[in-house]
C-alpha positions as CSV (number, residue, x, y, z in Angstrom):
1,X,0.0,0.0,0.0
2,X,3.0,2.3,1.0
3,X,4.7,2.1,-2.6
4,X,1.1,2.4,-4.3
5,X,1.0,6.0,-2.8
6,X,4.1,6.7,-3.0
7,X,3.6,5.7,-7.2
8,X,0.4,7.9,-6.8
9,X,1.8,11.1,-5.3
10,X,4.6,10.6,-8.2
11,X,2.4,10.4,-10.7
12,X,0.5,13.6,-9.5
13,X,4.3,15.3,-9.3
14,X,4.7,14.2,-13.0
15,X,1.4,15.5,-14.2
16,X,1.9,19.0,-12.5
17,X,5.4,19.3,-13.6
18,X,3.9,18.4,-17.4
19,X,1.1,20.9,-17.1
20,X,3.1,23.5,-16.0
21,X,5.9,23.2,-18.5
22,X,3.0,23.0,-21.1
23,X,1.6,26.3,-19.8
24,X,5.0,27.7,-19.9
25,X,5.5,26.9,-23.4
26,X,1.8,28.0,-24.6
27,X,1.9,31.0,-23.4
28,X,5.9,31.4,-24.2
29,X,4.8,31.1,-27.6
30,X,2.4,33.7,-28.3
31,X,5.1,35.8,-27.1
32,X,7.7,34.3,-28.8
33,X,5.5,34.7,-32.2
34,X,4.5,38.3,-31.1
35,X,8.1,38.9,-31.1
36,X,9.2,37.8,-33.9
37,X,7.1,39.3,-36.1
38,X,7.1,42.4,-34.6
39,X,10.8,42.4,-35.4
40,X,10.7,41.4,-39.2
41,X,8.1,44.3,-39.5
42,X,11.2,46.5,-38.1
43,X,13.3,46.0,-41.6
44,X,10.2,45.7,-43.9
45,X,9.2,49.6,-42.3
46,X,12.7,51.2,-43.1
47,X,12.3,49.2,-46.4
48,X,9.2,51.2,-47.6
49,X,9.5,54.4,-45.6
50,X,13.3,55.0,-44.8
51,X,15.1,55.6,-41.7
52,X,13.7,58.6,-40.2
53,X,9.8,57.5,-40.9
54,X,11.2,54.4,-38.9
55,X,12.3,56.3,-35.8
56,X,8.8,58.4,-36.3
57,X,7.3,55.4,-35.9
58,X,9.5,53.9,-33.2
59,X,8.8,57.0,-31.3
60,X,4.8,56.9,-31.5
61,X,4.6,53.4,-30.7
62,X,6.8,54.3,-27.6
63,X,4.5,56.7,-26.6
64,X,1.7,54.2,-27.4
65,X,2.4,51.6,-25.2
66,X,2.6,53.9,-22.2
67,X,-1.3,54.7,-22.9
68,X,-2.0,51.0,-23.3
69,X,-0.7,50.4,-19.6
70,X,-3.2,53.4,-18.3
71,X,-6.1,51.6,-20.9
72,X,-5.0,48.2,-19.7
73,X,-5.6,50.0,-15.7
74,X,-4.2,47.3,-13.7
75,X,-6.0,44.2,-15.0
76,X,-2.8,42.9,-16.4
77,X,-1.6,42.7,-12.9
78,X,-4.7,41.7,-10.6
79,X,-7.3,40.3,-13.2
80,X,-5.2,36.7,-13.5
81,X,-5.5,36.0,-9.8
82,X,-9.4,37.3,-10.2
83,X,-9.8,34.9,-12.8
84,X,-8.2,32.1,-11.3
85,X,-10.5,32.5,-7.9
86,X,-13.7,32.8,-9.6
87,X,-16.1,30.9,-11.2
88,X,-18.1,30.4,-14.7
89,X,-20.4,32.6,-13.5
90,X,-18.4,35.7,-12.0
91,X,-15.4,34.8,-14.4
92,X,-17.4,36.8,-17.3
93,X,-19.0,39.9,-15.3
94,X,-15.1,40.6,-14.3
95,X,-14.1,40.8,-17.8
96,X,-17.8,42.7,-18.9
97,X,-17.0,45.4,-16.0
98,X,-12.8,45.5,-17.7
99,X,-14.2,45.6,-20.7
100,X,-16.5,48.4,-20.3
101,X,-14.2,50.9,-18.1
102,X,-11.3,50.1,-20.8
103,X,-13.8,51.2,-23.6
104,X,-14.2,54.4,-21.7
105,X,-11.2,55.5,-21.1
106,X,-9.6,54.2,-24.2
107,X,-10.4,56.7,-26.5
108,X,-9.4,60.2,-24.2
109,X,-6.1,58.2,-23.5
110,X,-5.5,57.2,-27.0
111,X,-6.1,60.5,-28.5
112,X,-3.7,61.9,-26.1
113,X,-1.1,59.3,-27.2
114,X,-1.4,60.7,-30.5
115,X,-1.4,63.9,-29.8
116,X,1.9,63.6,-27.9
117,X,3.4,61.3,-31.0
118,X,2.4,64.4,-32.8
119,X,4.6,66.9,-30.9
120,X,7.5,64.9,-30.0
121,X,8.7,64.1,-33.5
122,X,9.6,66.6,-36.1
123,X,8.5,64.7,-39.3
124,X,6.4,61.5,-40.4
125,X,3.6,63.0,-38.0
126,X,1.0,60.9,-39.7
127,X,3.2,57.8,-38.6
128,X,3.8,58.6,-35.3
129,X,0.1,59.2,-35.0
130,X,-0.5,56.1,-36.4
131,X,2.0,53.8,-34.6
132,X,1.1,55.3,-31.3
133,X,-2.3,54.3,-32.1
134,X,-1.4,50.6,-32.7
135,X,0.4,50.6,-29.4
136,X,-2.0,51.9,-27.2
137,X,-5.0,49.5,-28.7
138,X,-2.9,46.7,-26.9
139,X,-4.1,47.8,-23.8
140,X,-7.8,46.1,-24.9
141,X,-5.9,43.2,-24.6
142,X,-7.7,40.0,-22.7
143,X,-4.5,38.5,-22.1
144,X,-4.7,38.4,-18.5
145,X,-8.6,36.3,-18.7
146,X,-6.6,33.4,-20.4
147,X,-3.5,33.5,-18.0
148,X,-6.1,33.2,-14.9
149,X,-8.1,30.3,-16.7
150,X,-4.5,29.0,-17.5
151,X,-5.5,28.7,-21.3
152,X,-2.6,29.0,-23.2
153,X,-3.3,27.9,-26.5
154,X,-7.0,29.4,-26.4
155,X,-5.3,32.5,-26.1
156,X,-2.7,31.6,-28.8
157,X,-6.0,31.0,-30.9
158,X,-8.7,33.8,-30.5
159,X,-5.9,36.5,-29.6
160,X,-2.1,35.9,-30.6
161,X,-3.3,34.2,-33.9
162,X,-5.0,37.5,-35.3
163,X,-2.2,39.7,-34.5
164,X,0.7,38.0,-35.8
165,X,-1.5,37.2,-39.0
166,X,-2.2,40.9,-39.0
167,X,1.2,41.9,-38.8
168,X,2.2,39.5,-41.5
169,X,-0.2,40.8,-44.3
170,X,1.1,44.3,-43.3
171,X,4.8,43.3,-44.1
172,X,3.2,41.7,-47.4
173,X,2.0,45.1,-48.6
174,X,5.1,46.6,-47.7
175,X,7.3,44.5,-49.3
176,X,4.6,44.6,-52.5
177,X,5.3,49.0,-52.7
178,X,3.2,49.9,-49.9
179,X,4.5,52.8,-47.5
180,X,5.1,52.2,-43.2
181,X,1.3,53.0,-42.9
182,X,0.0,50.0,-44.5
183,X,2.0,47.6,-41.8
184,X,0.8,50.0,-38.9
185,X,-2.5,49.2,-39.9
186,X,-2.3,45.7,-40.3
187,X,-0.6,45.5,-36.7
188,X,-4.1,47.5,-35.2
189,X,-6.3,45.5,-37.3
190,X,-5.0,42.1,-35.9
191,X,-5.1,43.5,-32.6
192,X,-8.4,44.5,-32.6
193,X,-9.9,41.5,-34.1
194,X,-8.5,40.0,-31.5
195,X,-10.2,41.6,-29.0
196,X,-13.3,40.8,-30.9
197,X,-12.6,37.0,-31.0
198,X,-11.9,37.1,-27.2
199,X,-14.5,39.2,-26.7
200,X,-17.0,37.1,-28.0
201,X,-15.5,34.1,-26.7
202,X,-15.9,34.9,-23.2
203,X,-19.4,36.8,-23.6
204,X,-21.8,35.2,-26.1
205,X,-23.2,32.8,-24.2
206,X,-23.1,34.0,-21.0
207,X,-25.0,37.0,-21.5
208,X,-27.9,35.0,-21.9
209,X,-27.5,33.6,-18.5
210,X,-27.8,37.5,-17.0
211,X,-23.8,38.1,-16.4
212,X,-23.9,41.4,-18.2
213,X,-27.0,42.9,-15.7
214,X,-25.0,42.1,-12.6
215,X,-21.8,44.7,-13.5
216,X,-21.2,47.1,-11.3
217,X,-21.2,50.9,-11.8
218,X,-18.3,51.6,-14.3
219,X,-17.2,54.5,-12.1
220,X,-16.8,52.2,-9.0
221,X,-15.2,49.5,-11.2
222,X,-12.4,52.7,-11.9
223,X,-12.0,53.3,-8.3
224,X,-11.2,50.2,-7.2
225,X,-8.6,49.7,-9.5
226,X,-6.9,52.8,-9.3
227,X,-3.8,51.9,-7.3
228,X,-3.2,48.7,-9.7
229,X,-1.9,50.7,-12.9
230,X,0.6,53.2,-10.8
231,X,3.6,51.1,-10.5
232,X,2.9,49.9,-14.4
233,X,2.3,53.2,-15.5
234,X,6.1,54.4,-13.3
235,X,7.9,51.6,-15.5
236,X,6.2,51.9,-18.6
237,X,7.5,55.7,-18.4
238,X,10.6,55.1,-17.6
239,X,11.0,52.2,-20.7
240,X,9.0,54.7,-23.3
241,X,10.7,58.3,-22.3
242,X,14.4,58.1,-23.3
243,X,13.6,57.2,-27.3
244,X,11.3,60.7,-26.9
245,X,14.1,62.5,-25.1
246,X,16.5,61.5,-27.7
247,X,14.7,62.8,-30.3
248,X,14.4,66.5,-29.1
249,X,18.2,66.2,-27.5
250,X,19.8,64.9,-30.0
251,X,17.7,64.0,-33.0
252,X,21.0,62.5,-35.7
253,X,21.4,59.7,-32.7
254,X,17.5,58.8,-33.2
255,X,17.0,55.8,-35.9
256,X,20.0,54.0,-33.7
257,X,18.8,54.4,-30.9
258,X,15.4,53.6,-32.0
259,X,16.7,50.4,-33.8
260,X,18.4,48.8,-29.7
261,X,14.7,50.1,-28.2
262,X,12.6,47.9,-30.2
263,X,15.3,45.2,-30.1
264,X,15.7,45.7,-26.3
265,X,12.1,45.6,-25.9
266,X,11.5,42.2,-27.8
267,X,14.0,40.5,-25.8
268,X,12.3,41.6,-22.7
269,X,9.2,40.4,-24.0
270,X,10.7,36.3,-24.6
271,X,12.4,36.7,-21.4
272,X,9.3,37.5,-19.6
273,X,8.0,33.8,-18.7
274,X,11.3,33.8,-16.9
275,X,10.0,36.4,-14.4
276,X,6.8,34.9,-14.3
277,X,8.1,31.4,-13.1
278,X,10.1,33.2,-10.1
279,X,6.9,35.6,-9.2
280,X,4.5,32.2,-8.3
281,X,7.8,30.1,-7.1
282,X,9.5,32.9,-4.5
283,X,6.5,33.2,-2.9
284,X,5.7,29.7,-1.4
285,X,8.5,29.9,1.1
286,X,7.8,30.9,4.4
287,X,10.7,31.9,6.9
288,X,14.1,30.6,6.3
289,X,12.6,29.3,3.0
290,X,11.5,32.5,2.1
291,X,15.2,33.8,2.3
292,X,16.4,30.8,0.4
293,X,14.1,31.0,-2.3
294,X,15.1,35.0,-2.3
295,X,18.7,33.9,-2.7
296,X,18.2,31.1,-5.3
297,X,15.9,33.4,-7.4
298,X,18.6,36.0,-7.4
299,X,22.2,34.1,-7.9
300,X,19.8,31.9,-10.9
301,X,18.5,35.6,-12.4
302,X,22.3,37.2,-12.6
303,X,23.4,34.1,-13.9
304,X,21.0,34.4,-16.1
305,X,21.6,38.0,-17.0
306,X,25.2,37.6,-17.3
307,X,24.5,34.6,-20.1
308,X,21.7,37.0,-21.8
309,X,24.3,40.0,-22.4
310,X,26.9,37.8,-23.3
311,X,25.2,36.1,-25.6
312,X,23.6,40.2,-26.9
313,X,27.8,40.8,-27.6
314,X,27.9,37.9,-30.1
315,X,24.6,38.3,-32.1
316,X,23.7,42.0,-31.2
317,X,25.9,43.4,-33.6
318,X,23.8,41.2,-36.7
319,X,20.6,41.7,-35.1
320,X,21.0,45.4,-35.2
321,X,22.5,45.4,-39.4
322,X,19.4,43.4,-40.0
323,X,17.1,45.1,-38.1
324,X,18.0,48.9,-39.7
325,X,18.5,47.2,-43.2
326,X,22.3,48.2,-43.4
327,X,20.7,51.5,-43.6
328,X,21.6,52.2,-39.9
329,X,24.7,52.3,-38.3
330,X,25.2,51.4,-34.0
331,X,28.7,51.5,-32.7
332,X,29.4,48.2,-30.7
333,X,29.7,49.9,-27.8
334,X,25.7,51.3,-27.6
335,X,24.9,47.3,-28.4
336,X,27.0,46.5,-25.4
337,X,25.4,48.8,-22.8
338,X,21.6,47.5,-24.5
339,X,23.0,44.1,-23.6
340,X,23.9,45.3,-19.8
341,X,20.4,47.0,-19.6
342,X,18.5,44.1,-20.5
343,X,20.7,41.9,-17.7
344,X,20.5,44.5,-15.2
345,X,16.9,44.9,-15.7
346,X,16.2,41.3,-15.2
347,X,17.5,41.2,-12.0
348,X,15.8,44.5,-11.4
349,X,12.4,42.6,-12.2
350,X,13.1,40.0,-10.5
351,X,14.2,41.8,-7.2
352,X,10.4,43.9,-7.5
353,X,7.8,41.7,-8.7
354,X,9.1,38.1,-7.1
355,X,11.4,39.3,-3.8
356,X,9.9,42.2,-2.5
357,X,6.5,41.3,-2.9
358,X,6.7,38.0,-1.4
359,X,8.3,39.7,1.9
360,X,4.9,41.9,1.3
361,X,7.2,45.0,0.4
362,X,5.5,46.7,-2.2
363,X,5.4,50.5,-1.0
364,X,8.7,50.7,-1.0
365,X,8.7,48.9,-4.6
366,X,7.0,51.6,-5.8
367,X,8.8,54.2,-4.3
368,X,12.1,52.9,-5.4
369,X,10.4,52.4,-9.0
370,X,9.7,56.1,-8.8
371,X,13.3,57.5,-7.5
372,X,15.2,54.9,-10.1
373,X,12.7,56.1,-12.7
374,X,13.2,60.2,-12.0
375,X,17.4,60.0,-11.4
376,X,18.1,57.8,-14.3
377,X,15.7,59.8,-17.0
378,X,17.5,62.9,-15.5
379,X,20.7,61.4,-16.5
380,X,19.5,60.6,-20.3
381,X,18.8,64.0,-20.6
382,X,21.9,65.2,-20.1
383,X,24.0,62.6,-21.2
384,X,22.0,62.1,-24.5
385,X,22.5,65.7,-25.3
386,X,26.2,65.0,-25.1
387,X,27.1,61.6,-26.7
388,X,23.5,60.4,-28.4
389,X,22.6,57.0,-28.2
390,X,25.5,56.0,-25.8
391,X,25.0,58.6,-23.5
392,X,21.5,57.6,-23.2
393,X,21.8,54.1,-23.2
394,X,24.4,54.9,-19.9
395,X,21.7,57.3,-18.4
396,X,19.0,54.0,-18.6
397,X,21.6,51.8,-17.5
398,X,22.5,54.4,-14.1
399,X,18.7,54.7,-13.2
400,X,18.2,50.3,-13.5
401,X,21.4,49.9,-11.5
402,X,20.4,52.6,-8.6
403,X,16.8,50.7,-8.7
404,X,18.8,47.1,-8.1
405,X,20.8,48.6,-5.2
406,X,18.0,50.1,-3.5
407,X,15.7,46.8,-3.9
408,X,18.6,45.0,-2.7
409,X,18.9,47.3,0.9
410,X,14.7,46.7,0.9
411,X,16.0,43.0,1.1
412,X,18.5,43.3,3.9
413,X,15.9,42.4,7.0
414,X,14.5,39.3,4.9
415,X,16.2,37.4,7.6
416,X,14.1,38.4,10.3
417,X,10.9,38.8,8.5
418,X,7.8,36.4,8.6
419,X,5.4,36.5,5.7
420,X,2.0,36.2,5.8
421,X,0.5,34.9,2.8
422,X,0.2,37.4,-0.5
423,X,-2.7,37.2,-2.0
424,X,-5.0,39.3,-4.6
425,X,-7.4,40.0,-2.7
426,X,-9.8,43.1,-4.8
427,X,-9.1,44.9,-7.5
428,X,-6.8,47.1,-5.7
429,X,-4.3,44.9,-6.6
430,X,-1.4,42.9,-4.0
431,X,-2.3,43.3,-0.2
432,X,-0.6,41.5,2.6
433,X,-2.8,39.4,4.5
């Protein structure tokens, strides 16, 4: 009886351990896929429009994706967890009551986006405009529905599917004569189908069964999930900024530094799942295990990082020729410091989202986001304005490495410290029970 439960609770290990990779992998993909076609629209782009329409571009869709984090308003982070808790009837009015308070605010913030595109870059307006559009549409995304139901290939389906095809018939027409334009609208058209597939999806049927007349009042939906897109908004900023303060500081350094962005923000994206793993594994300590799991997560992630830049050194300089179409040259040494911001700023993610909110430290994440944020982009102002992409790239890399030290000091009491259980417990987003 004693080995047939032992075979038993193996067997369950197995199964978990093979669910889990496959989750991994699903949802790995759609960002993988996302990534890599967001990438061979880069060289298509400078194809049909030329180099400065690129950084136009680059530029709007930077400003873009800071509006889809306010659009998104927190759900990203706290709808998963709301998801997973709930059930097939409350699953849907969560989403109906995201759905409807994203709507609202989607167009003010979008406009705005645009607007902003519009004064920030000097010429190719009308693709600035246009790419920060794209970009801030993502933040309709229902992304985080799927993650909670732990549906990986359903969202690879009804979401990731429409966007990559999107972005593919876009390259088609560019590569056919078309100008930039015709890929930045096949990027929004994907990604708004998409929200239409998902859309219906989780809604058809269940508005027959009454889910839609028990939402709440959108305004109260709003409130509560106010303090959930601060600290998203604070790093979204501080990634989106420097391209813009580049372009009015020191404009001839602009399609290079516009080219390592979009590179640098690609790899962050396939790297992600890496966070992800750490965030639900740090956690489940408690105690001394807590501070072990702290340590592994740590000496694993600068490991890591350390393999990722070297790794950037060997292939960077490639990826960036391809990537501007041999029409843009970046000295080696702006590809190394993108390499060291991208290893730095894994460690830094790791540090935030897994460490200091399993020791139920997220104030102080926030306010170190915001101090790291305000020094470093101080810094690319100044530096930019004297040495261009590199002096930027240093500024980004001085903001990341203050933000490690200080999480690292909001770490030193770990020793001593006794977690209660984190949990998601409203809309408000992480609270310490």
């Amino acid at each position: 009886m004693g080995r047939l439960r032992e075979r038993l609770r193996q067997g369950r290990v197995v199964r978990v351990a093979t669910t889990g990779l496959s989750q991994m992998f699903g949802f790995g993909l759609s960002m993988a896929l996302l990534a890599v076609v967001s990438l061979l629209a880069i060289p298509a782009m400078v194809a049909a429009s030329g180099p400065r329409a690129w950084a136009s571009i680059a530029t709007g869709q930077a400003v873009g994706a800071v509006a889809a984090v306010v659009i998104a308003y927190g759900w990203v982070v706290t709808g998963p967890a709301r998801i997973a808790r709930g059930d097939s009837s409350n699953r849907p009015v969560e989403y109906a009551e995201s759905l409807s308070a994203r709507a609202i605010i989607c167009a003010p913030v979008a406009a705005a986006a645009c607007g902003i595109a519009a004064l920030v870059v000097r010429d190719h307006i009308g693709l600035a405009v246009l790419g920060a559009l794209s970009a801030a549409s993502i933040g309709m995304t229902a992304s985080w529905y799927f993650v909670g139901l732990s549906k990986p290939y359903l969202l690879l389906a009804l979401e990731t599917a429409p966007r990559v095809a999107g972005t593919l018939v876009g390259i088609a027409l560019m590569r056919q004569g078309w100008d930039a334009a015709a890929g930045l609208w096949g990027q929004l058209s994907g990604i708004l189908l998409g929200v239409v597939l998902c859309s219906t999806w989780i809604l058809g049927s269940r508005l027959a069964r009454g889910s839609w007349r028990s939402r709440r009042p959108t305004a109260r939906v709003l409130h509560e999930q106010r303090h959930g897109v601060l600290s998203s908004a604070v790093s979204s900023l501080y990634s989106a900024l420097p391209i813009v303060i580049v372009g009015l500081v020191a404009l001839p350094a602009q399609p290079a530094f516009a080219v390592l962005d979009k590179l640098q923000r690609q790899i962050s994206a396939a790297i992600s799942p890496f966070v992800t793993v750490l965030q639900g594994w740090v956690p489940r300590g408690r105690g001394l295990a807590l501070v072990t799991r702290v340590r592994v997560a740590l000496v694993v992630t600068v490991v890591a990082g350390l393999a990722l830049a070297a790794g950037l050194l060997l292939v960077g300089p490639v990826l960036v020729t391809w990537l501007g179409n041999g029409q843009i040259r970046v000295p080696f040494g702006a590809i190394a410091l993108m390499a060291a911001v991208l290893a730095v700023g894994l460690v830094e993610s790791v540090a935030a989202r897994a460490c200091l909110v399993a020791a139920g430290r997220m104030d102080y994440m926030a306010r170190v986001t915001a101090v790291g944020a305000v020094i470093g982009l101080a810094m690319v102002v100044v530096l930019a304005s004297q040495w261009g992409t590199v002096g930027a790239l240093w500024g980004v890399l001085a903001g990341l490495v203050l933000r490690v030290a200080l999480l690292l000091f909001g770490l030193r009491g770990l020793n001593d410290f006794e977690p209660a259980p984190v949990v998601l417990t409203d809309a408000e987003g992480m609270r310490q029970l």
